[in-house]
C-alpha positions as CSV (number, residue, x, y, z in Angstrom):
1,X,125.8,131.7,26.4
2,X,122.2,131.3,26.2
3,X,120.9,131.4,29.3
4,X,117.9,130.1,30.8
5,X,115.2,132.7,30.3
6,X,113.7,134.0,33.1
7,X,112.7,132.8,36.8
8,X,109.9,129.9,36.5
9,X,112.1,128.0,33.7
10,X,115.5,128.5,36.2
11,X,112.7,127.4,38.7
12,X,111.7,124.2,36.8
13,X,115.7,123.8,35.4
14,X,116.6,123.6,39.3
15,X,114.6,120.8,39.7
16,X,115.4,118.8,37.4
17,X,119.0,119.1,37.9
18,X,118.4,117.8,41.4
19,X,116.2,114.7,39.9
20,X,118.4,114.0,37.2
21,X,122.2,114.7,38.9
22,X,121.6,114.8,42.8
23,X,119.6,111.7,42.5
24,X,116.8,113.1,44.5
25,X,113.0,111.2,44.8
26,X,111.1,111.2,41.5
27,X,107.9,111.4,43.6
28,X,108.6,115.4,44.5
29,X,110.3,118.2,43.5
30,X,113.3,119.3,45.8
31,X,114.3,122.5,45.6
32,X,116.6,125.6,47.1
33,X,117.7,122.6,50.0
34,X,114.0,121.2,50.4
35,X,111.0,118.8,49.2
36,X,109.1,121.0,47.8
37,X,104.8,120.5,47.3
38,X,104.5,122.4,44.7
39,X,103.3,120.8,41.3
40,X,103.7,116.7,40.4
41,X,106.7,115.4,39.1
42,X,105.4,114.2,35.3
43,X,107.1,117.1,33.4
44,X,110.3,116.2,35.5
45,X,109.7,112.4,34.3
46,X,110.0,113.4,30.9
47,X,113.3,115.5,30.7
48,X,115.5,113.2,33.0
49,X,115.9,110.9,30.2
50,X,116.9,113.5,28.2
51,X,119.6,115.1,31.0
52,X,120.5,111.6,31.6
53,X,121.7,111.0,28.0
54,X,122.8,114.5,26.9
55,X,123.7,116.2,30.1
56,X,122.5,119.0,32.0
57,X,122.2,122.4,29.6
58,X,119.6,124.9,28.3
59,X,118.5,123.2,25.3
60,X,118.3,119.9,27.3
61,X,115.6,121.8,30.3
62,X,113.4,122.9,27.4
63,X,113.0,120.3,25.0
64,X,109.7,119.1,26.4
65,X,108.4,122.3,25.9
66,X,109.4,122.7,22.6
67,X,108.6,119.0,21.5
68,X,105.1,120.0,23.1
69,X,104.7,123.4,20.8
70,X,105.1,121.6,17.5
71,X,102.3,118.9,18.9
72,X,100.0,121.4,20.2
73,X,100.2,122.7,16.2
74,X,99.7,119.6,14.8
75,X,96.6,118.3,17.2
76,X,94.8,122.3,16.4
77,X,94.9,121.5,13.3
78,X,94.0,118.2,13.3
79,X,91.1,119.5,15.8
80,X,90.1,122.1,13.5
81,X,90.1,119.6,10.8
82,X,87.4,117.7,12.4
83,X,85.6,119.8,13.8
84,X,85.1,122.2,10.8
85,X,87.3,122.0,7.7
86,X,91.2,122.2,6.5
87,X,90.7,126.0,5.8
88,X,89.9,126.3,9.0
89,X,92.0,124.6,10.7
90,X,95.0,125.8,8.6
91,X,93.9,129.7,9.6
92,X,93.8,128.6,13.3
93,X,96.8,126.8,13.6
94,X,98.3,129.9,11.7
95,X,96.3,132.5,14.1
96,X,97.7,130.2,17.2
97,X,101.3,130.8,15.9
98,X,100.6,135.0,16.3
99,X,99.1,135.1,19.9
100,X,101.1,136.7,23.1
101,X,102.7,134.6,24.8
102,X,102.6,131.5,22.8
103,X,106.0,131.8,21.1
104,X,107.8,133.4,24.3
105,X,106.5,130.3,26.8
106,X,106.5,127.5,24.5
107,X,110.2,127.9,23.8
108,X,111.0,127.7,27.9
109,X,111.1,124.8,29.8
110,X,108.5,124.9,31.8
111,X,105.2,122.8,32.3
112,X,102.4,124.9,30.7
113,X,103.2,124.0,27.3
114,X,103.1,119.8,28.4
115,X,99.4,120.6,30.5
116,X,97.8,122.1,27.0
117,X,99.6,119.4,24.5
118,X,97.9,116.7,26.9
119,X,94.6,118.6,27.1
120,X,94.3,118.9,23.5
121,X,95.6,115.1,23.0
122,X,92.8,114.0,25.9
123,X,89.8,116.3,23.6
124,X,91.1,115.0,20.3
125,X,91.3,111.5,21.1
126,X,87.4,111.7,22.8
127,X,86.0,113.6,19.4
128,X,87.8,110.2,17.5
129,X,86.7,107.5,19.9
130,X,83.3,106.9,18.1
131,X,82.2,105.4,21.9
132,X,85.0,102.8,22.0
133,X,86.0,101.5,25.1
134,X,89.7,102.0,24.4
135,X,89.9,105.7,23.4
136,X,88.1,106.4,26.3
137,X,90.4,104.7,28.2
138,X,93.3,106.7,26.5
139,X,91.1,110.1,27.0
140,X,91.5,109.3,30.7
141,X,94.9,108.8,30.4
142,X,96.3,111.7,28.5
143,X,93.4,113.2,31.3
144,X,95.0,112.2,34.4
145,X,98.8,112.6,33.0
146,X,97.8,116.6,32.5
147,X,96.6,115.9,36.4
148,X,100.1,115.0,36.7
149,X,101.7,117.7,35.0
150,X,100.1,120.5,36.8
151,X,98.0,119.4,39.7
152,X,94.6,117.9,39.6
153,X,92.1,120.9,39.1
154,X,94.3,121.0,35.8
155,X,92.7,117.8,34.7
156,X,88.9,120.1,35.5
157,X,89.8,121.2,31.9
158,X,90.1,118.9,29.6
159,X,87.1,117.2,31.2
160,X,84.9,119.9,30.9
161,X,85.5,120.0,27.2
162,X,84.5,116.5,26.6
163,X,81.5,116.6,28.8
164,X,80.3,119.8,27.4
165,X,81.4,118.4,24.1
166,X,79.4,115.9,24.7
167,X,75.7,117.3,25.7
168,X,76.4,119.8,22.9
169,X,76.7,117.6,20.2
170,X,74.3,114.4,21.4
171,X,72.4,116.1,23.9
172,X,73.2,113.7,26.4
173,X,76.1,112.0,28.4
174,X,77.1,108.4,27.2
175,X,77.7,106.2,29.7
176,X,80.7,105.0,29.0
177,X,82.2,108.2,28.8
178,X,82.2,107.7,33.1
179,X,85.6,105.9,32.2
180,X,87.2,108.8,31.7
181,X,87.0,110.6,35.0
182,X,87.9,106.8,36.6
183,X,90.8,106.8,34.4
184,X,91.5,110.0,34.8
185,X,91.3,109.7,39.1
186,X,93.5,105.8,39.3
187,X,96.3,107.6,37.3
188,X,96.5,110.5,39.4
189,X,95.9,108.2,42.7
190,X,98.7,106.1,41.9
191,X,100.9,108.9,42.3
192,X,99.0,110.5,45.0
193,X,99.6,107.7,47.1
194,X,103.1,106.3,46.8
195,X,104.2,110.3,47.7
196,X,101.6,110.4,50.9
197,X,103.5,106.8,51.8
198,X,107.2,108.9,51.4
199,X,106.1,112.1,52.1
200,X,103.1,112.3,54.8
201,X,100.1,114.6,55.3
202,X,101.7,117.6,53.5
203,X,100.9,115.8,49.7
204,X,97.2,115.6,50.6
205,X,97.1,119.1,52.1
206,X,98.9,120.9,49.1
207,X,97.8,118.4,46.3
208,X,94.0,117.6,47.5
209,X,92.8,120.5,49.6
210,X,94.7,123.6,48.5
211,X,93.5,122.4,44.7
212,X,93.8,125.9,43.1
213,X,97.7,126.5,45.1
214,X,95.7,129.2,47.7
215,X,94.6,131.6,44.8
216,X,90.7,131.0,45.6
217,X,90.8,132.4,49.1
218,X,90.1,135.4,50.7
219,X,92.6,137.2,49.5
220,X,91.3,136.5,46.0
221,X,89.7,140.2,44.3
222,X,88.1,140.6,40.5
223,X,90.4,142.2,38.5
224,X,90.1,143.3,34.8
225,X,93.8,142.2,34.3
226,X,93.1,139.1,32.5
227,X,90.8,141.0,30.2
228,X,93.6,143.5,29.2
229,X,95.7,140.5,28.2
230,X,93.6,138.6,26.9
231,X,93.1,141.5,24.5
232,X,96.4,142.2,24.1
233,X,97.9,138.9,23.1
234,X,94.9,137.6,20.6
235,X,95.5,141.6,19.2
236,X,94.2,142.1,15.7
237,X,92.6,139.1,15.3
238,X,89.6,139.9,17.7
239,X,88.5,141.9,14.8
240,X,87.2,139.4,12.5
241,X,85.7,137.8,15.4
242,X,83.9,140.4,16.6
243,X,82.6,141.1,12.9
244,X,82.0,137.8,12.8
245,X,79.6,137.7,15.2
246,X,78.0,140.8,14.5
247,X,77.0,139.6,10.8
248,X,76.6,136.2,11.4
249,X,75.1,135.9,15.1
250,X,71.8,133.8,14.0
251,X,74.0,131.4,11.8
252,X,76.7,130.1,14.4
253,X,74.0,129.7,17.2
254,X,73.7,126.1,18.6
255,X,77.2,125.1,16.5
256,X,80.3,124.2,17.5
257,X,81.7,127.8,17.7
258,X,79.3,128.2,20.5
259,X,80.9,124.9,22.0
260,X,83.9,126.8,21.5
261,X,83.0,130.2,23.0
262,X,81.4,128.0,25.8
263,X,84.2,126.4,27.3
264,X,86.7,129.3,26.8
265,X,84.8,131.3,28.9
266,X,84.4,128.6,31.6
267,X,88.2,128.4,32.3
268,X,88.5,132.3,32.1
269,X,85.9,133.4,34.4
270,X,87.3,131.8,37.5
271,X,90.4,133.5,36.9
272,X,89.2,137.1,37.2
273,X,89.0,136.1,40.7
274,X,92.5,134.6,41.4
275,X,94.8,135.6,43.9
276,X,98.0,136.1,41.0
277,X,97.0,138.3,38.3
278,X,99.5,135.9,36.0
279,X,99.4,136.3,32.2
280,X,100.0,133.2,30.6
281,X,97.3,131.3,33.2
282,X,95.1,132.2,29.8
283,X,97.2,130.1,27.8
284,X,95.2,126.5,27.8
285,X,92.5,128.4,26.5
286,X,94.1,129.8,23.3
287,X,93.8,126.7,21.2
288,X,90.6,127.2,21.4
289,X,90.3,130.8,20.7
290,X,92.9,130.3,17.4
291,X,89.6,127.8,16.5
292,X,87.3,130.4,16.5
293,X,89.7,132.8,14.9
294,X,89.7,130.5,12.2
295,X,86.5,130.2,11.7
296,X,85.8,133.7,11.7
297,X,88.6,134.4,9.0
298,X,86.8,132.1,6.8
299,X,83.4,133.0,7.2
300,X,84.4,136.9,6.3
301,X,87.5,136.8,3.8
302,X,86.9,133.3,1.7
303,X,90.1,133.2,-1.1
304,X,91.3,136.8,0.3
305,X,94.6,135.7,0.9
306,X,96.1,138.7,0.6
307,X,94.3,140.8,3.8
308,X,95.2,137.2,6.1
309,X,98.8,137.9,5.2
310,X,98.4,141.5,6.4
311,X,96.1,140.1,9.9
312,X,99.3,137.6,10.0
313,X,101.8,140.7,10.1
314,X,100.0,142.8,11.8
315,X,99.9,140.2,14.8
316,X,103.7,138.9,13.9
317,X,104.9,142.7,14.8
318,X,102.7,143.2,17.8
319,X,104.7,140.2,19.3
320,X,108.2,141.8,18.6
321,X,106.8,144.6,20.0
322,X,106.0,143.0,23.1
323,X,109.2,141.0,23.7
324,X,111.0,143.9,23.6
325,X,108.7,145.5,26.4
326,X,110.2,142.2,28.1
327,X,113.1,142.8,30.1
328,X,113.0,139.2,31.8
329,X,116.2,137.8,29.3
330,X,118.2,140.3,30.5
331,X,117.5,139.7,33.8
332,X,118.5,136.5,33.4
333,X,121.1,136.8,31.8
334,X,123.0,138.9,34.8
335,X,121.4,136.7,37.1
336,X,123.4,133.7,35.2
337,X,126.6,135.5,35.1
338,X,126.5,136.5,38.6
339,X,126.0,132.6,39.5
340,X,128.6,131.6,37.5
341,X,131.1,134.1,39.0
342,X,129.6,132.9,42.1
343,X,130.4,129.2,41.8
344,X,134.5,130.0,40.9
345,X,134.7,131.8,44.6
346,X,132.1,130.9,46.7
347,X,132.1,126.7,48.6
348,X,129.5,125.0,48.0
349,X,129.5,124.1,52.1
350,X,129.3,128.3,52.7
351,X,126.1,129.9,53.7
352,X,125.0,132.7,50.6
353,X,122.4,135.3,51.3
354,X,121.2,137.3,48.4
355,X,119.9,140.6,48.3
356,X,117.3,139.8,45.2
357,X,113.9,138.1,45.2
358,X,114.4,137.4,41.3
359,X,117.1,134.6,42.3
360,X,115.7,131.1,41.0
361,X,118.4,131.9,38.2
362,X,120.9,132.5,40.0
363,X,120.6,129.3,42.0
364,X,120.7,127.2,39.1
365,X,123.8,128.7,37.4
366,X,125.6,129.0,41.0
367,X,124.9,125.2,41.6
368,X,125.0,125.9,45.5
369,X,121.9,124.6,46.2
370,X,120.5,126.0,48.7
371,X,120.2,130.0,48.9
372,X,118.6,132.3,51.4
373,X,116.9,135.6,49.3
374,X,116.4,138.7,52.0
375,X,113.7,141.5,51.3
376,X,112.9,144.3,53.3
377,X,109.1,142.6,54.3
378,X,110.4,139.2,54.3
379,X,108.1,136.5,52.5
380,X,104.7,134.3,52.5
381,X,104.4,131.9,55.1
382,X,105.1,129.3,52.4
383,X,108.1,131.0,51.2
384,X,110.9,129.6,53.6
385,X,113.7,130.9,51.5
386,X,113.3,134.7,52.1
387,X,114.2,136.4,55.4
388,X,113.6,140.0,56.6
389,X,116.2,142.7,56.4
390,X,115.9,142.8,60.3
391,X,116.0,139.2,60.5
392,X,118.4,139.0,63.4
393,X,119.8,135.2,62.5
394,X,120.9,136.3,59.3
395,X,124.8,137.0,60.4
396,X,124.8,135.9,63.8
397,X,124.9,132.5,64.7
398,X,125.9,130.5,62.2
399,X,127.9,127.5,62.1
400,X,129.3,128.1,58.4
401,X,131.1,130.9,56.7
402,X,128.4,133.7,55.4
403,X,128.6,135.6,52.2
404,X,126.1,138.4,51.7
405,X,125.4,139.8,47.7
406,X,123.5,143.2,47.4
407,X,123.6,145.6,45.3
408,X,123.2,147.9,48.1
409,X,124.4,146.5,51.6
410,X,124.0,149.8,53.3
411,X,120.6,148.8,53.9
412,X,121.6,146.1,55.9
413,X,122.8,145.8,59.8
414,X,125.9,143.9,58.8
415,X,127.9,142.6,62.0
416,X,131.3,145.0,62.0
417,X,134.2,142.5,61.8
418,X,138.3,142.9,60.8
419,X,139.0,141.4,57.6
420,X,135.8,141.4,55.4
421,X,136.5,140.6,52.0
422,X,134.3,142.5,49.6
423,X,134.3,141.9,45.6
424,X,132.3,143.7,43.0
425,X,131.0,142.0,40.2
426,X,127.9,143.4,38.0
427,X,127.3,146.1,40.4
428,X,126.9,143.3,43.2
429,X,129.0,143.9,46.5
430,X,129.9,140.3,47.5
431,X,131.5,140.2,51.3
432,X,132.1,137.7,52.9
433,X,131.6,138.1,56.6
């Protein structure tokens, strides 16, 4: 068994088993028992096909992703290519291949990897379009379909590399180049539209005025946290860099590295100030980083093949070190035996509570459908699934037959009745009440 891999792909996984098999709207996600406004559908698009034809399974949630990581290769190196040389280019899509992070998310199923293969296919298409009409027409699409993948503020991205690309390189803005935003809008309206039509007022509130998903708000604090990881997952390779730019300071100013070192720091800033202190929200910028790794390895160690290898290793053991840090797999994999216990014993009609807020997992593999988590604090406002310990409908009046799974049920004011059945499965207590 190789189960999905941790909670945001069982997340994704869940919702595309409801497109694909419960024949739910394409226009929203529907999870846990509910339309859910979370991110647009796009990713969703593009693996139904694939469940359609081959059937709901692991391999068959993450192909998108993995389809997008062997893309995202070939476009930094076809980026490096043009922008510098092959050498280049080579040592970046190599240095890309090394970072934290990259390896463990672009092998899930999950929508990051789809947002940066469309962000570098929207930049890579503008640095070719030698001002045609038509490639800046497909700028704005590839644009506006990374809109779709993630939200719109997503499309801010790839944008702001052309535009800066743009003024750094001709010192002005063409006009034409205006056709990209447009583009870039119409796609993203289209969509925007025909779900306010279904859906109501809740699309524009969560997909037009809560832009950044509520983590630029009051609540938001700086935090070196990004920092730290960004530092931990380029690793080794910061060193040539920083050499780099120590020896060779006058030399890369007003070049593309700047352009580079420009834009990187654009998208990281902002995120110092984010509500979730979340890792891999760093990701979209590390194409650009493996660019100026690369060009930093060739500017300091020309035909030294031999110390690359050893940068290559070094980085190559610093990721095995940090997967095994990871104790997300096992998680899951617990969290997917304990569904798939639950789905030979439990109805699908019964009522389950679960005693763990790491559940999306869990869902998926019990194919129930709809689950209600319980913590002692209870959750967000947003987050309708979880309950309170002391939530007093939990047991009483309900209309189905209850099943409560903790680890530790003691904790819990569980209504004394004759007859419980209790089962124990992976240090679970499962009782039905």
């Amino acid at each position: 068994m190789f189960p999905l891999r941790n909670w945001d792909e069982a997340w994704y996984a869940e919702i595309i088993k409801n497109m694909a098999v419960n024949k739910t709207s394409f226009l929203m996600s529907f999870w846990n028992g509910r339309y859910y406004f979370d991110k647009p559908p796009f990713y969703y698009w593009l693996t139904y096909p694939i469940i359609k034809f081959f059937g709901l399974g692991e391999l068959q949630v993450r192909i998108v992703s993995l389809i997008s990581f062997i893309v995202s290769l070939v476009l930094i190196y076809l980026t490096g290519k043009k922008l510098f040389n092959k050498k280049i280019a080579i040592l970046a899509t190599i240095s890309f291949l090394t970072f934290g992070q990259v390896i463990e998310r672009f092998s899930k199923g999950n929508l990051d990897a789809l947002m940066i293969v469309l962000t570098l296919t929207s930049f890579y298409t503008y640095i070719n379009s030698n001002n045609k009409t038509k490639l800046y027409l497909l700028t704005g699409i590839f644009s506006g379909l990374t809109a779709l993948t993630k939200g719109l503020a997503t499309a801010f991205y790839p944008l702001t590399l052309i535009f800066v690309y743009q003024i750094f390189t001709k010192k002005k803005i063409n006009p034409k180049a205006i056709l990209i935003p447009i583009t870039t809008l119409l796609i993203f309206s289209i969509w925007l539209i025909a779900s306010y039509l279904k859906f109501g007022s809740m699309v524009i509130s969560s997909f037009l005025v809560n832009l950044f998903a509520g983590n630029i708000n009051q609540t938001g604090y700086f935090s070196m946290t990004f920092f730290l990881v960004l530092v931990r997952d380029i690793g080794f390779w910061l060193v040539p860099v920083f050499l780099c730019i120590l020896k060779y300071h006058k030399e890369i100013k007003n070049t593309k590295i700047v352009f580079l070192f420009l834009c990187s720091s654009l998208f990281i800033i902002p995120l110092f100030f984010f509500r979730d202190k979340l890792g891999w929200h760093l990701l979209p910028t590390y194409p650009l980083i493996s660019l100026i790794v690369g060009y930093s390895m060739q500017k300091l160690i020309t035909d030294k093949l031999l110390l690359v290898c050893f940068f290559i290793i070094l980085s190559f053991i610093q990721i095995g070190h940090l997967n095994k840090k990871d104790g997300s797999f096992e998680k899951s994999l617990s969290d997917a035996k304990l569904g798939l216990y639950v789905k030979t014993i439990i109805p699908r009609q019964d009522v389950i509570i679960l005693d763990d807020s790491d559940f999306p997992t869990f869902l998926y593999y019990s194919d129930h459908g709809v689950i209600t988590v319980i913590s002692e604090k209870g959750g967000r406002k947003d987050e309708w699934w979880v309950k309170s310990y002391k939530d007093k409908n939990l047991f009483e009046n309900q209309t189905r037959q209850v099943w409560l799974i903790s680890a530790h049920p003691e904790k819990l004011n569980i209504p004394h009745r004759e007859n419980r059945m209790i089962l124990e499965y992976l240090n679970y207590k499962i009782i039905k009440i």
